[in-house]
C-alpha positions as CSV (number, residue, x, y, z in Angstrom):
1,X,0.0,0.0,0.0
2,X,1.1,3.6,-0.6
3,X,1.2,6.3,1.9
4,X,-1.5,8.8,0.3
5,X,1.2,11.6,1.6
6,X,3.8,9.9,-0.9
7,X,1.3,9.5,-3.9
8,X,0.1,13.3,-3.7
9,X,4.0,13.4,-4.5
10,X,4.7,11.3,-7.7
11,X,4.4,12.7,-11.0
12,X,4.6,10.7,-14.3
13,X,8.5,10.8,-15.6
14,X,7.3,10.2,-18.9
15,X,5.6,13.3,-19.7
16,X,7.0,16.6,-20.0
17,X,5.2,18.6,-17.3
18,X,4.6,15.5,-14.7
19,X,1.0,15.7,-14.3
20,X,0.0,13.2,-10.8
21,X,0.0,9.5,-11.2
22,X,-3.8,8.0,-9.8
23,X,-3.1,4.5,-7.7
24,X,-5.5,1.5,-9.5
25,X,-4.6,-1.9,-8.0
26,X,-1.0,-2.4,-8.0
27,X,-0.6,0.5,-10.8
28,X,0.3,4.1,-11.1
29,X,-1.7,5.1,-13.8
30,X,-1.1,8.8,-15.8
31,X,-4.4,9.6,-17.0
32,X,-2.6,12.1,-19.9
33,X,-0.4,9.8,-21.8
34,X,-2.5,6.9,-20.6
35,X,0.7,4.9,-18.9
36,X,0.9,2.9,-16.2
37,X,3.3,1.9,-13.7
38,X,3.8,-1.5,-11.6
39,X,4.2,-1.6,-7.9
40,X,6.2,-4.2,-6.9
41,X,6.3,-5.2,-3.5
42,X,5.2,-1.8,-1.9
43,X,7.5,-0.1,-4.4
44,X,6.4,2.1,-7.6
45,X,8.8,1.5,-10.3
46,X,8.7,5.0,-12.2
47,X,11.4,4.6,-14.0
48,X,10.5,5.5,-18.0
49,X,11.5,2.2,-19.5
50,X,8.9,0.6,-16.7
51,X,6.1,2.3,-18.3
52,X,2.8,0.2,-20.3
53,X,0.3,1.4,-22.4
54,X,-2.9,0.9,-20.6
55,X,-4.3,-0.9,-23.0
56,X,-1.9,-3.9,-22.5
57,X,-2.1,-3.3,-18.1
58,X,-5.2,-5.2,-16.2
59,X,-5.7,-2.6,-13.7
60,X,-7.9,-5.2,-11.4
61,X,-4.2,-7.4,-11.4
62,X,-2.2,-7.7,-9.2
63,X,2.0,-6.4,-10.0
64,X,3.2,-7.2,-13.5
């Protein structure tokens, strides 16, 4: 689980002016280039390269 304090924090790296990621299961999700992100045990890997299209991400899954 993620501390709501540290996901008011985390921005998408992948887009230029880091809109806020949106926690769905075990994903970060950025709503504006429709990416998401896995959490893998308790830890958001945010790293550019870690990023999935939604369309190829079940959001009701959980990690990769």
């Amino acid at each position: 689980m993620i501390d709501p304090f540290l996901l008011e924090l985390l921005a998408c790296p992948c887009c230029e002016d880091r809109p806020p990621l949106r926690l769905e299961g075990n994903w970060l999700v950025c709503d504006k280039c429709k990416s998401g992100y896995p959490i893998v045990d308790d830890i958001p890997q945010l790293l550019p390269e870690d990023a999935r299209p939604l369309s190829e991400v079940d959001l009701t899954a959980n990690g990769r």
